[in-house]
PyMOL Python script that loads the backbone (N, CA, C, O; Angstrom):
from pymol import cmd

cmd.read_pdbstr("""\
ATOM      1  N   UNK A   1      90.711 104.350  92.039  1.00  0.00           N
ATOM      2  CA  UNK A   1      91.159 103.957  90.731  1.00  0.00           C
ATOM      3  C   UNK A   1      92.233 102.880  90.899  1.00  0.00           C
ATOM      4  O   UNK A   1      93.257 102.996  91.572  1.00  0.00           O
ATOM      5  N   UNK A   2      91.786 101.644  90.074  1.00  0.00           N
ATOM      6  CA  UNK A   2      92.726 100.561  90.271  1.00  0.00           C
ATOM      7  C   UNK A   2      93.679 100.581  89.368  1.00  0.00           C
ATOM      8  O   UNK A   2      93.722 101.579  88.648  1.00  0.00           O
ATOM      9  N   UNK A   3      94.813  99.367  89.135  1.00  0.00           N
ATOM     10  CA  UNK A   3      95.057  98.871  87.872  1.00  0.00           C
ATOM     11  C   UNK A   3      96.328  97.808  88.403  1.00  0.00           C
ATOM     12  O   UNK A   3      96.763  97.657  89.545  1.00  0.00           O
ATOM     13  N   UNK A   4      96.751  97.123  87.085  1.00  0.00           N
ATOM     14  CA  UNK A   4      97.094  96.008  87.069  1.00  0.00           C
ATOM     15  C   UNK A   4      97.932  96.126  86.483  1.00  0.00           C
ATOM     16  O   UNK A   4      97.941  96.384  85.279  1.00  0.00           O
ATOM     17  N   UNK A   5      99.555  95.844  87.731  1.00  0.00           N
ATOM     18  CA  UNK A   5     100.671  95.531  87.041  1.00  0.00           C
ATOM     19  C   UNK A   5     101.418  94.072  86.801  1.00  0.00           C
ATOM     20  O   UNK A   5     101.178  93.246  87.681  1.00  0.00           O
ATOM     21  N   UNK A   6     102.064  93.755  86.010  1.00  0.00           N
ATOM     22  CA  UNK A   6     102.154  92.396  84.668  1.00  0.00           C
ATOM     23  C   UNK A   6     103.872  92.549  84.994  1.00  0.00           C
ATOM     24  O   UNK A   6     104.647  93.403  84.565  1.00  0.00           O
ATOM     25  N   UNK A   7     104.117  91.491  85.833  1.00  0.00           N
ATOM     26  CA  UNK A   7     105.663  91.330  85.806  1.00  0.00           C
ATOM     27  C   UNK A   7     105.906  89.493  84.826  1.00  0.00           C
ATOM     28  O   UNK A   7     105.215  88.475  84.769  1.00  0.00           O
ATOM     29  N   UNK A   8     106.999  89.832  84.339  1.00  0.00           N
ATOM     30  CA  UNK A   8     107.319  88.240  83.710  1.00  0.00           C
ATOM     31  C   UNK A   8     108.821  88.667  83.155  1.00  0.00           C
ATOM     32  O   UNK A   8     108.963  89.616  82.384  1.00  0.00           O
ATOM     33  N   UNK A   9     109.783  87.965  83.572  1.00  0.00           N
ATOM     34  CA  UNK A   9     111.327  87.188  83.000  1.00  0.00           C
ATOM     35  C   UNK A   9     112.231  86.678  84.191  1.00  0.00           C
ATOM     36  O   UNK A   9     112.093  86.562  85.409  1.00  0.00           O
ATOM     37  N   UNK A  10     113.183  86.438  83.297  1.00  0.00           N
ATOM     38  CA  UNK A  10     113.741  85.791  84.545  1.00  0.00           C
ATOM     39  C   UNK A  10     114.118  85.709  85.737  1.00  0.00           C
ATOM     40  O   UNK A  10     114.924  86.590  86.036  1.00  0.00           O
ATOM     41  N   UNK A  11     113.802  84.843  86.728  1.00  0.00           N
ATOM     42  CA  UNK A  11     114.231  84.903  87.900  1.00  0.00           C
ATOM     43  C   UNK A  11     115.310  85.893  88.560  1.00  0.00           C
ATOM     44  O   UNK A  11     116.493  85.740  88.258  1.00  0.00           O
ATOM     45  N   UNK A  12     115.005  86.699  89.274  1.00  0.00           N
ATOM     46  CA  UNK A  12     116.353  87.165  89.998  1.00  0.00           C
ATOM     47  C   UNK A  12     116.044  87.820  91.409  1.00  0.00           C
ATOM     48  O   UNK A  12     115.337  88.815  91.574  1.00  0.00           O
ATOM     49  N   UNK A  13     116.466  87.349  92.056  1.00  0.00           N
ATOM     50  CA  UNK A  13     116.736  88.300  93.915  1.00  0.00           C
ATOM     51  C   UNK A  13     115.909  89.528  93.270  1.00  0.00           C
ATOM     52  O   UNK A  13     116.123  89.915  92.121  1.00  0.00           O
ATOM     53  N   UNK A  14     114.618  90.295  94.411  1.00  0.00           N
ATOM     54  CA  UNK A  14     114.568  91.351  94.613  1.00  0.00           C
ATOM     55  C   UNK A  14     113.761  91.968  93.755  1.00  0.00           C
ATOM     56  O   UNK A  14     113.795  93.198  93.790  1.00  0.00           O
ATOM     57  N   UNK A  15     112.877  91.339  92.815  1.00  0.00           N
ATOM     58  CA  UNK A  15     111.946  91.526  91.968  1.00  0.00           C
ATOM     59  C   UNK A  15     111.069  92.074  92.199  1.00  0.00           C
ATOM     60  O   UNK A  15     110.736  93.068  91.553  1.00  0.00           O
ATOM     61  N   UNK A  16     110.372  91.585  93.244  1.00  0.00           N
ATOM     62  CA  UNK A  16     109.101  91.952  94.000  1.00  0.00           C
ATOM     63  C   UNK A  16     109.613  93.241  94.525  1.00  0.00           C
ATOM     64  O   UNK A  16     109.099  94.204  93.955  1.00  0.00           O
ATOM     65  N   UNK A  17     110.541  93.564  95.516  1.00  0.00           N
ATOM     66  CA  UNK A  17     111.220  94.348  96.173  1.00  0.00           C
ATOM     67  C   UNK A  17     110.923  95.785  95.439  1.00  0.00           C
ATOM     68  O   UNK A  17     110.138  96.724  95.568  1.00  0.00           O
ATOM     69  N   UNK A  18     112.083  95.377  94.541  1.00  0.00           N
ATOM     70  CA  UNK A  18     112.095  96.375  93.213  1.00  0.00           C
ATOM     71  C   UNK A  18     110.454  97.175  93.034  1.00  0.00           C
ATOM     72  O   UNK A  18     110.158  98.314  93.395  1.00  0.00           O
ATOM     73  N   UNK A  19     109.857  96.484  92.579  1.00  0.00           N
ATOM     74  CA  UNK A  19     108.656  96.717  91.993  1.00  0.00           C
ATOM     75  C   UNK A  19     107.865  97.738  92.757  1.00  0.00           C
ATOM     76  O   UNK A  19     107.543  98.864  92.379  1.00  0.00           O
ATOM     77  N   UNK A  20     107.529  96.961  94.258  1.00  0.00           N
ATOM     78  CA  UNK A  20     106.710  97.665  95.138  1.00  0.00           C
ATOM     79  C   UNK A  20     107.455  98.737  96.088  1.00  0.00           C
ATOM     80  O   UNK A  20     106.879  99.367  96.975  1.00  0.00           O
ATOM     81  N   UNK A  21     108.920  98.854  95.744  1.00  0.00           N
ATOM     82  CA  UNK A  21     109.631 100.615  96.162  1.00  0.00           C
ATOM     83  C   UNK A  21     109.248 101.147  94.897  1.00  0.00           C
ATOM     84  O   UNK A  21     108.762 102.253  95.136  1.00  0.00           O
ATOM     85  N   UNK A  22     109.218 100.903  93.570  1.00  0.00           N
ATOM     86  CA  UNK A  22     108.611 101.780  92.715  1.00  0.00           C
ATOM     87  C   UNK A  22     106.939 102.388  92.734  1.00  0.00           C
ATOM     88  O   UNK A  22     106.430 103.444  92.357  1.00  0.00           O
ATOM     89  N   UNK A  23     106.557 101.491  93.194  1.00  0.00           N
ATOM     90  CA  UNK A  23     104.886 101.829  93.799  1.00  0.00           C
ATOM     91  C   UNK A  23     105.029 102.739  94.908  1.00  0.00           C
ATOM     92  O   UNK A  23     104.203 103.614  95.170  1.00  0.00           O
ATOM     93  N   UNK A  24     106.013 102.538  95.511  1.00  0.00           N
ATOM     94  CA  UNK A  24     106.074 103.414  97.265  1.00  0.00           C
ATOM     95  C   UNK A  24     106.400 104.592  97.094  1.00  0.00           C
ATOM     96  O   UNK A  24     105.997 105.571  97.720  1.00  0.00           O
ATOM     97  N   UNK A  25     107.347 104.540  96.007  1.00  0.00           N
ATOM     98  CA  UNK A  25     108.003 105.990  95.604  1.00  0.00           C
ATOM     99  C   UNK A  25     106.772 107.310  95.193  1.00  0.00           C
ATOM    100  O   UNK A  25     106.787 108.487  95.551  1.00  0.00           O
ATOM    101  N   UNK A  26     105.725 106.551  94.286  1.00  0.00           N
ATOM    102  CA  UNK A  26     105.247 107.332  93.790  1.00  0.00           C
ATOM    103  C   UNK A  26     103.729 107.310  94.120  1.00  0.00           C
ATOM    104  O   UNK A  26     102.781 107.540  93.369  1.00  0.00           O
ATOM    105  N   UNK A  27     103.744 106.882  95.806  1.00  0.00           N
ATOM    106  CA  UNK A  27     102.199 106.307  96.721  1.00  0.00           C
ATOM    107  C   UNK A  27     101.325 105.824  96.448  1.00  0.00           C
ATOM    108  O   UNK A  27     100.179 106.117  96.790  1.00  0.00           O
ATOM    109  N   UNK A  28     101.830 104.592  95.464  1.00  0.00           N
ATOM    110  CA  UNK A  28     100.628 103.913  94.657  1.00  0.00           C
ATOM    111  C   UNK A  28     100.706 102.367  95.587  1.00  0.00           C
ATOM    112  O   UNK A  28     101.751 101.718  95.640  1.00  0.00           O
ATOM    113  N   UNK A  29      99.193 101.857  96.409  1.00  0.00           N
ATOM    114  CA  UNK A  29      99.534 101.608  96.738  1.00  0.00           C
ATOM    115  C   UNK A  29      99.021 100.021  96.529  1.00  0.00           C
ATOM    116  O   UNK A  29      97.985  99.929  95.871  1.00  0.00           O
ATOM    117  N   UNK A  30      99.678  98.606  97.058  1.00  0.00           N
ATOM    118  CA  UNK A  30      99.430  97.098  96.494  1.00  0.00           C
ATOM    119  C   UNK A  30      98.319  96.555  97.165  1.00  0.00           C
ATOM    120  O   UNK A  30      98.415  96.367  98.378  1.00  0.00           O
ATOM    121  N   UNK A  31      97.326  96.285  96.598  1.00  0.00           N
ATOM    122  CA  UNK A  31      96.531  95.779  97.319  1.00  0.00           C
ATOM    123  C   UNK A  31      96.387  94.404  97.367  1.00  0.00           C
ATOM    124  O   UNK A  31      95.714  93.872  98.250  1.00  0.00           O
ATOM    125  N   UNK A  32      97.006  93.723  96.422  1.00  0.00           N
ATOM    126  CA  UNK A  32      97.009  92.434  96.535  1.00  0.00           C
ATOM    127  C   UNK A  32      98.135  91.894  94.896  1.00  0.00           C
ATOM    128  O   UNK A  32      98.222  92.375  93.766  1.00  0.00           O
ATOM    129  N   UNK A  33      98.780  90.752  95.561  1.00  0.00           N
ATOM    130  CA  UNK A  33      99.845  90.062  94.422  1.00  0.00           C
ATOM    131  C   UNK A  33      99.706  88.692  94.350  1.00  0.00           C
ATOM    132  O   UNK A  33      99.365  88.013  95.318  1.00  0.00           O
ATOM    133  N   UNK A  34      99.946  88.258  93.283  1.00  0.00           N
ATOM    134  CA  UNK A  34      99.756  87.004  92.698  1.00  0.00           C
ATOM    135  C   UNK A  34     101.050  86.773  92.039  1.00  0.00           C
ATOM    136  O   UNK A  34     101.292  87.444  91.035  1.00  0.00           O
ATOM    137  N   UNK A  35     102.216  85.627  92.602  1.00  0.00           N
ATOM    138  CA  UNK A  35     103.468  85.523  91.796  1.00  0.00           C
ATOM    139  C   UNK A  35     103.489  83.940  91.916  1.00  0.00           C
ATOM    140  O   UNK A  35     102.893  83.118  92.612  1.00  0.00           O
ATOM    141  N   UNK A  36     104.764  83.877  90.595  1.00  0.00           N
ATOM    142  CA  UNK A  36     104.938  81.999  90.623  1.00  0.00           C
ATOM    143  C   UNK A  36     105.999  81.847  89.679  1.00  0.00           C
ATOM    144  O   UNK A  36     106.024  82.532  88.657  1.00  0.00           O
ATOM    145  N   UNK A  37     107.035  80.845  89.993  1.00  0.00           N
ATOM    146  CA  UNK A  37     108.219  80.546  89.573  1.00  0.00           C
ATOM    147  C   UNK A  37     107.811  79.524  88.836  1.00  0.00           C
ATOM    148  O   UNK A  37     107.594  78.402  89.292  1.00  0.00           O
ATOM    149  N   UNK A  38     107.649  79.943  87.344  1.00  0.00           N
ATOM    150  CA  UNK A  38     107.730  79.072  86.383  1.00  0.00           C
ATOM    151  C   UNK A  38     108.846  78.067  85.471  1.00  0.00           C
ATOM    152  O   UNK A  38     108.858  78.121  84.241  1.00  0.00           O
ATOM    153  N   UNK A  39     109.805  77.118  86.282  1.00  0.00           N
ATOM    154  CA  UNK A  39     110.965  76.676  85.940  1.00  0.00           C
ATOM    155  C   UNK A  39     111.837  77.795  86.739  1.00  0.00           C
ATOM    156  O   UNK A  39     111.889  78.175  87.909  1.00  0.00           O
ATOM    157  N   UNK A  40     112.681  78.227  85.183  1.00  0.00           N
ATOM    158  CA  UNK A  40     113.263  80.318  85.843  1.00  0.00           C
ATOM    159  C   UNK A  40     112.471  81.014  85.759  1.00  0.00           C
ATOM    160  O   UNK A  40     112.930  82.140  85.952  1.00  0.00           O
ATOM    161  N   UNK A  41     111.362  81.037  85.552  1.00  0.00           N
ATOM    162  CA  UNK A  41     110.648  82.227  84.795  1.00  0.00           C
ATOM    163  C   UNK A  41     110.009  82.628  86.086  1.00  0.00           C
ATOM    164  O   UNK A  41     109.820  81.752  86.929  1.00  0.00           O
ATOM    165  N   UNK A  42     109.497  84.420  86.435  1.00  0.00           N
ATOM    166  CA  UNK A  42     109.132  84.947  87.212  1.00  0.00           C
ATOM    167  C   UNK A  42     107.707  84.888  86.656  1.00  0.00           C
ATOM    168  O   UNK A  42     107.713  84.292  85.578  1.00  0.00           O
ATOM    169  N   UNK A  43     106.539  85.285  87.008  1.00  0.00           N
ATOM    170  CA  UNK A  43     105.406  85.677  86.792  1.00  0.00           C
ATOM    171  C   UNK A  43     104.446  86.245  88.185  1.00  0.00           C
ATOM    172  O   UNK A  43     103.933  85.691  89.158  1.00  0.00           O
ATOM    173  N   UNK A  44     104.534  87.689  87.661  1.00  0.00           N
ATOM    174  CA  UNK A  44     103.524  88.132  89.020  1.00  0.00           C
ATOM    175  C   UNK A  44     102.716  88.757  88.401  1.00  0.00           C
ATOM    176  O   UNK A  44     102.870  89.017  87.207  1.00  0.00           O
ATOM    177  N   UNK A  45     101.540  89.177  89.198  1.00  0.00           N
ATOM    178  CA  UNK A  45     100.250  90.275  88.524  1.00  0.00           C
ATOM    179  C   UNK A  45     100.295  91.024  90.140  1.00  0.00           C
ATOM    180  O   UNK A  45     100.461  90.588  91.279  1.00  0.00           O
ATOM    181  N   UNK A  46     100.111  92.047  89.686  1.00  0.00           N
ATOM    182  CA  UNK A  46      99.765  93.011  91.089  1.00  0.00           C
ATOM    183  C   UNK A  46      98.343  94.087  91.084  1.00  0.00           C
ATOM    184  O   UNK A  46      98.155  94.909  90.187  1.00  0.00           O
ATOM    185  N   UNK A  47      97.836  93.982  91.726  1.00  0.00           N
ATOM    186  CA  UNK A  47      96.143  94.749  91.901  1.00  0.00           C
ATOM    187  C   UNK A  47      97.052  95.947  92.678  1.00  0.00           C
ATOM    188  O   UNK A  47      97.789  95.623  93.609  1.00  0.00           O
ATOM    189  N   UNK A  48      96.944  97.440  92.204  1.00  0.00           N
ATOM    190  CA  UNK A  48      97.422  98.410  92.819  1.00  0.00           C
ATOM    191  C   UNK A  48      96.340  99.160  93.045  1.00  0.00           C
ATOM    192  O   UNK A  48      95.315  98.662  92.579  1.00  0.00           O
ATOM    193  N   UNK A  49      96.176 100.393  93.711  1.00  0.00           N
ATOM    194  CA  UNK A  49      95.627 101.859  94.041  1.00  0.00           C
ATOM    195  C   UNK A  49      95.732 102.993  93.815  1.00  0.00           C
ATOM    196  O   UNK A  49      95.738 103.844  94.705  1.00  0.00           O
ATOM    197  N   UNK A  50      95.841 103.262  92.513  1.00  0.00           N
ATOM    198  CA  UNK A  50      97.021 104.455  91.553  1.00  0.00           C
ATOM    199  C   UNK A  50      95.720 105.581  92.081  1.00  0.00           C
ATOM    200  O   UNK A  50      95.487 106.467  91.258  1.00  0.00           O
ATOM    201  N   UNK A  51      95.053 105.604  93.095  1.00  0.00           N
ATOM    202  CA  UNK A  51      94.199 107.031  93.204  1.00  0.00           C
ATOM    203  C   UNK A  51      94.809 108.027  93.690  1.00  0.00           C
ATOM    204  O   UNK A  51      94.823 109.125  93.134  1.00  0.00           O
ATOM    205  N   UNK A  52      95.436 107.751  94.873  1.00  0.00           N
ATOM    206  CA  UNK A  52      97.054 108.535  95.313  1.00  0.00           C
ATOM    207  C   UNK A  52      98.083 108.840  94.771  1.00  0.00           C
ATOM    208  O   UNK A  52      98.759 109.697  95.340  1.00  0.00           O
ATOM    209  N   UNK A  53      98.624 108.215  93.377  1.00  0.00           N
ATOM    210  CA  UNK A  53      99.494 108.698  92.649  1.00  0.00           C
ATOM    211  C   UNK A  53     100.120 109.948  92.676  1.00  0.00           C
ATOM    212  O   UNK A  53      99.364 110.847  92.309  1.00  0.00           O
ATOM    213  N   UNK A  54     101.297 110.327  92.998  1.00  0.00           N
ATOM    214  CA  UNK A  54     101.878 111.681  92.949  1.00  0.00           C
ATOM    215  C   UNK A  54     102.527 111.772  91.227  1.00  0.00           C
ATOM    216  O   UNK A  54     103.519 112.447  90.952  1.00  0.00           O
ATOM    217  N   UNK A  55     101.855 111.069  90.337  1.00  0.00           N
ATOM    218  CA  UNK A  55     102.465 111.561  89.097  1.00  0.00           C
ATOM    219  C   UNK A  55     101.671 111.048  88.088  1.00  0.00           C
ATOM    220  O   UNK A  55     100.927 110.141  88.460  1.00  0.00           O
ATOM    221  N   UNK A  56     101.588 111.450  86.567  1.00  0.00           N
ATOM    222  CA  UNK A  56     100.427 111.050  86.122  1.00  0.00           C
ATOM    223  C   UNK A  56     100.433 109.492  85.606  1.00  0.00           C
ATOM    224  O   UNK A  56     101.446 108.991  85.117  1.00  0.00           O
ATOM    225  N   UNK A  57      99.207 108.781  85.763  1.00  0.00           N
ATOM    226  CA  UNK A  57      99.560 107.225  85.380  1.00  0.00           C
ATOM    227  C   UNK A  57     100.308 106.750  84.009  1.00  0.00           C
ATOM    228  O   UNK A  57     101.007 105.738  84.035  1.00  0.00           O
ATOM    229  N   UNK A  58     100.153 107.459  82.883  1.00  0.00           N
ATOM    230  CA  UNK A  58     100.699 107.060  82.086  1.00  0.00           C
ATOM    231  C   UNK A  58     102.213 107.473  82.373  1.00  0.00           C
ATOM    232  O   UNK A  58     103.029 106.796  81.748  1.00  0.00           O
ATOM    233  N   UNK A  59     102.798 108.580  83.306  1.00  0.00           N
ATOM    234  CA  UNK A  59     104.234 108.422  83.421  1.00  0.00           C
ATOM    235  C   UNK A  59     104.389 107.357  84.256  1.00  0.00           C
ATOM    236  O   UNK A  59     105.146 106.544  83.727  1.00  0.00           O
ATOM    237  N   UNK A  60     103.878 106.881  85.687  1.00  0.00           N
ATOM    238  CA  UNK A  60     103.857 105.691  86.490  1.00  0.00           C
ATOM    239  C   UNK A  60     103.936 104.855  85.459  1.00  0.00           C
ATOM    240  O   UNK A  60     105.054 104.361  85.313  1.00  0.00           O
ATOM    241  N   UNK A  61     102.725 104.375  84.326  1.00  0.00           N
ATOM    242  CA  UNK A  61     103.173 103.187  83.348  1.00  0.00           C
ATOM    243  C   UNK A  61     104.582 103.286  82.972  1.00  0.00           C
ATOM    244  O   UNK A  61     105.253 102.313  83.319  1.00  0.00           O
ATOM    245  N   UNK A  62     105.193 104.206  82.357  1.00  0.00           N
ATOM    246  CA  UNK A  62     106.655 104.152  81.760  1.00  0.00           C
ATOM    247  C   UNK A  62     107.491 103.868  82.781  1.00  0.00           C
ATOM    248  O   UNK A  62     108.130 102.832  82.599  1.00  0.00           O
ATOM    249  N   UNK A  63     107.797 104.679  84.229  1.00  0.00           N
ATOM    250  CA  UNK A  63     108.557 104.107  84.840  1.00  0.00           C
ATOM    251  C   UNK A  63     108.872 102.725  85.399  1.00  0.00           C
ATOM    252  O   UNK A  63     109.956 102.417  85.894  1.00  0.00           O
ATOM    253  N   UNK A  64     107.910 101.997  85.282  1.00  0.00           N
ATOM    254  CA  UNK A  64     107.416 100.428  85.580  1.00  0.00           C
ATOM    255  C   UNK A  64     108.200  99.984  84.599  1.00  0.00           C
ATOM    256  O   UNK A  64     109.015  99.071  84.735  1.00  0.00           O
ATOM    257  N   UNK A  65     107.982 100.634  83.524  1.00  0.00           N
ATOM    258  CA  UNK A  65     108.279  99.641  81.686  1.00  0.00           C
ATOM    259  C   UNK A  65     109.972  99.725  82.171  1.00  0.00           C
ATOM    260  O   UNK A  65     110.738  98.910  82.685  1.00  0.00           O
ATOM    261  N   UNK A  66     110.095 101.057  81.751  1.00  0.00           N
ATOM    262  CA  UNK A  66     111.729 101.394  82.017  1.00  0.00           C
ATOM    263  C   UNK A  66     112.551 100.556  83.234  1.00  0.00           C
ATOM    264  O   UNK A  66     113.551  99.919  82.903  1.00  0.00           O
ATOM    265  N   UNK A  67     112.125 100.564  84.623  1.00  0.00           N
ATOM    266  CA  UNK A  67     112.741  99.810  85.686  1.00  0.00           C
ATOM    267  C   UNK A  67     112.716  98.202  85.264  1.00  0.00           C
ATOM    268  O   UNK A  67     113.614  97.460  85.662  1.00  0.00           O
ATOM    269  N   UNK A  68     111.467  97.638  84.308  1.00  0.00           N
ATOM    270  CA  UNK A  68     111.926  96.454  84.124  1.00  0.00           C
ATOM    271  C   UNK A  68     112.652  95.940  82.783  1.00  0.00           C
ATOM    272  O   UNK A  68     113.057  94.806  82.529  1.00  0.00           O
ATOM    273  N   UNK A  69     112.699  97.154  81.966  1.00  0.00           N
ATOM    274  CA  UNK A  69     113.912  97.186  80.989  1.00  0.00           C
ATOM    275  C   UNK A  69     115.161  97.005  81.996  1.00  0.00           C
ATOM    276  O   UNK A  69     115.836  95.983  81.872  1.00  0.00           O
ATOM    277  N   UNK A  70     115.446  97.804  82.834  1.00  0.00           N
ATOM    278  CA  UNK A  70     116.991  97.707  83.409  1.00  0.00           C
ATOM    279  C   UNK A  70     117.121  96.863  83.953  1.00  0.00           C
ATOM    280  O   UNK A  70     118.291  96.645  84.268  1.00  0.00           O
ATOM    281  N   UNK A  71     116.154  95.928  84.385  1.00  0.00           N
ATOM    282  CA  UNK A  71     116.127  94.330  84.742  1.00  0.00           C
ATOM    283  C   UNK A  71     115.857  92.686  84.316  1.00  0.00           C
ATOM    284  O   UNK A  71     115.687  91.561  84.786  1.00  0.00           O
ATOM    285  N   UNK A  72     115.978  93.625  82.791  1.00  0.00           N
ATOM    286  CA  UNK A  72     115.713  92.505  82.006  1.00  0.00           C
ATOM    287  C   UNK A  72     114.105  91.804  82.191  1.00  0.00           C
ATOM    288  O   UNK A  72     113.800  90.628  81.996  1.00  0.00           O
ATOM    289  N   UNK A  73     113.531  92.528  82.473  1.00  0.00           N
ATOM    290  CA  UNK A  73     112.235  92.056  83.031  1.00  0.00           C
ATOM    291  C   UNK A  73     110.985  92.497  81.943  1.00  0.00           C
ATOM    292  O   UNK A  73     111.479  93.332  81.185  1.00  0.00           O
ATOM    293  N   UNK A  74     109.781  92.291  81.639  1.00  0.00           N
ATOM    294  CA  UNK A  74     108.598  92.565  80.762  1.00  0.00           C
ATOM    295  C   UNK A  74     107.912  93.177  81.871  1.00  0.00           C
ATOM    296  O   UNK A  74     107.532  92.404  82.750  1.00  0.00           O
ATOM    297  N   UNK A  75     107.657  94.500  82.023  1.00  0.00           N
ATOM    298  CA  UNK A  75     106.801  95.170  83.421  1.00  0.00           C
ATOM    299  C   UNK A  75     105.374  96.093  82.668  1.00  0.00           C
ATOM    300  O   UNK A  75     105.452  97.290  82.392  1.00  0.00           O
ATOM    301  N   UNK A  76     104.651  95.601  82.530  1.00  0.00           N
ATOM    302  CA  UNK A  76     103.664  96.579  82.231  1.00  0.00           C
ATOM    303  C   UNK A  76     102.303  96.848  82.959  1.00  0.00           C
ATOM    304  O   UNK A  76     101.423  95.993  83.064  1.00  0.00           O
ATOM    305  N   UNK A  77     102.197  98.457  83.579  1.00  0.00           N
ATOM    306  CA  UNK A  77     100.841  98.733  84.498  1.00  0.00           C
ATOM    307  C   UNK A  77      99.762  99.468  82.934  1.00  0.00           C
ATOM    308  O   UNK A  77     100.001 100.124  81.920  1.00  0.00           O
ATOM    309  N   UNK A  78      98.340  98.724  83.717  1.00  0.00           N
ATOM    310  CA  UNK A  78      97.625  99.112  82.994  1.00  0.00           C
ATOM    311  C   UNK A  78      96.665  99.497  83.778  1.00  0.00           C
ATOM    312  O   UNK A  78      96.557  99.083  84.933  1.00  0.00           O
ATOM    313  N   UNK A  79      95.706 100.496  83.126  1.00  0.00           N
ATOM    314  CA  UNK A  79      94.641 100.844  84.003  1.00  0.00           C
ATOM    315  C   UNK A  79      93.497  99.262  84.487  1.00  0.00           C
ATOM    316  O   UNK A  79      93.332  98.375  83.650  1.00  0.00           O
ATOM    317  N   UNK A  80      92.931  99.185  85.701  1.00  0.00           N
ATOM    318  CA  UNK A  80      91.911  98.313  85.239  1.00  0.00           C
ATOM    319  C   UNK A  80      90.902  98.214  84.462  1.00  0.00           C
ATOM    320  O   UNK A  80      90.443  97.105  84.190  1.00  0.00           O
ATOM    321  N   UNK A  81      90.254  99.616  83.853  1.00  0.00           N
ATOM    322  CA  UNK A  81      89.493  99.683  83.547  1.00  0.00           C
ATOM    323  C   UNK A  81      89.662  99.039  81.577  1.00  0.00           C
ATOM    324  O   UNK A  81      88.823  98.527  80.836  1.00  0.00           O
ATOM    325  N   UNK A  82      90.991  99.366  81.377  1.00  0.00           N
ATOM    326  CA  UNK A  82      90.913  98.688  80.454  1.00  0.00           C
ATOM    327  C   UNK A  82      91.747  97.385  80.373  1.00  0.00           C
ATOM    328  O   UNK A  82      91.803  96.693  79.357  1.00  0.00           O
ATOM    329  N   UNK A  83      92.183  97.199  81.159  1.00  0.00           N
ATOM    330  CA  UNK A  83      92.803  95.380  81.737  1.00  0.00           C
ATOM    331  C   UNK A  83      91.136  94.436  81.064  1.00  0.00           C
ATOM    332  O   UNK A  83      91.000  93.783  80.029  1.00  0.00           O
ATOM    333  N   UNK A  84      90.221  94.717  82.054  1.00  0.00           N
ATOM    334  CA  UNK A  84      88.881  94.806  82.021  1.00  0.00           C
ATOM    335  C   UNK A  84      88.199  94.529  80.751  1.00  0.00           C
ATOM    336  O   UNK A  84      87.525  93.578  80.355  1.00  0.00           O
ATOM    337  N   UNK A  85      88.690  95.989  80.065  1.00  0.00           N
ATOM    338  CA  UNK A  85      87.806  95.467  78.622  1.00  0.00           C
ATOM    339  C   UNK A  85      89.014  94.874  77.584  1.00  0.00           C
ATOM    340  O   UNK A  85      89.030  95.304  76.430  1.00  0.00           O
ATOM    341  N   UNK A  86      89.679  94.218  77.869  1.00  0.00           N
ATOM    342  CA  UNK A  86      90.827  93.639  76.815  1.00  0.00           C
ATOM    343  C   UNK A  86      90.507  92.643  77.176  1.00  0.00           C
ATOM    344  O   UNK A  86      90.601  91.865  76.227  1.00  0.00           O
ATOM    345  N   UNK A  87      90.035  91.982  78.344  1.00  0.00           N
ATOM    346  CA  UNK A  87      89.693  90.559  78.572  1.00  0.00           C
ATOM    347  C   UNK A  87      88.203  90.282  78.595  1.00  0.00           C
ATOM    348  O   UNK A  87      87.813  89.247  79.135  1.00  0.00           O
ATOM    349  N   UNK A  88      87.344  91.122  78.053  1.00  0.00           N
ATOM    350  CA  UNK A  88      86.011  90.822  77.825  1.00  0.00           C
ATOM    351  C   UNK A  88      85.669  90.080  76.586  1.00  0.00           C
ATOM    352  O   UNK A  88      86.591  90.349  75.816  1.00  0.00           O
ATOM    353  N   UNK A  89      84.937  89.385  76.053  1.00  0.00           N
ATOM    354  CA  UNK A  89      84.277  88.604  75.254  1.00  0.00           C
ATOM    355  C   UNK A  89      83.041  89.285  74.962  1.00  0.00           C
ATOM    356  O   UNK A  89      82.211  88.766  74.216  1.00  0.00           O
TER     357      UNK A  89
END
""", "prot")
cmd.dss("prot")
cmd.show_as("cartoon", "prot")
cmd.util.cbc("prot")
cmd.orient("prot")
């Protein structure tokens, strides 16, 4: 079971860092990242492995949201499956 986490605001030391000890914490694991410094602006997407999860995904979603509230950051994990159908036509 995949899914797709959505980082975006401003630049700061340790973003990435941040992010993927929150994945480590809770054995979810990165299979691949896509980031880019837009002016200040951060922008990453991350392909994770939430099948290992030690907690349920929709609490994993909140803690993502919440850690990038305390960083001033927009953090949201979504399942792929519906990443998937939100970007279908």
């Amino acid at each position: 079971m995949r899914a797709i986490i959505t980082v975006v605001g401003k630049d700061t030391v340790g973003i990435l860092a941040k992010i993927s000890a929150q994945c480590a914490e809770h054995n979810v694991n990165v299979i691949e990242v896509s980031q880019s410094i837009l002016q200040d602006m951060f922008c990453m997407i991350m392909l994770v492995d939430v099948s290992k999860c030690n907690i349920e995904f929709t609490a994993f979603a909140e803690n993502c949201k919440k850690l990038g509230e305390d960083m001033g950051l927009v953090v949201n994990a979504m399942h792929e499956d519906i990443f998937n159908t939100m970007h279908r036509i």
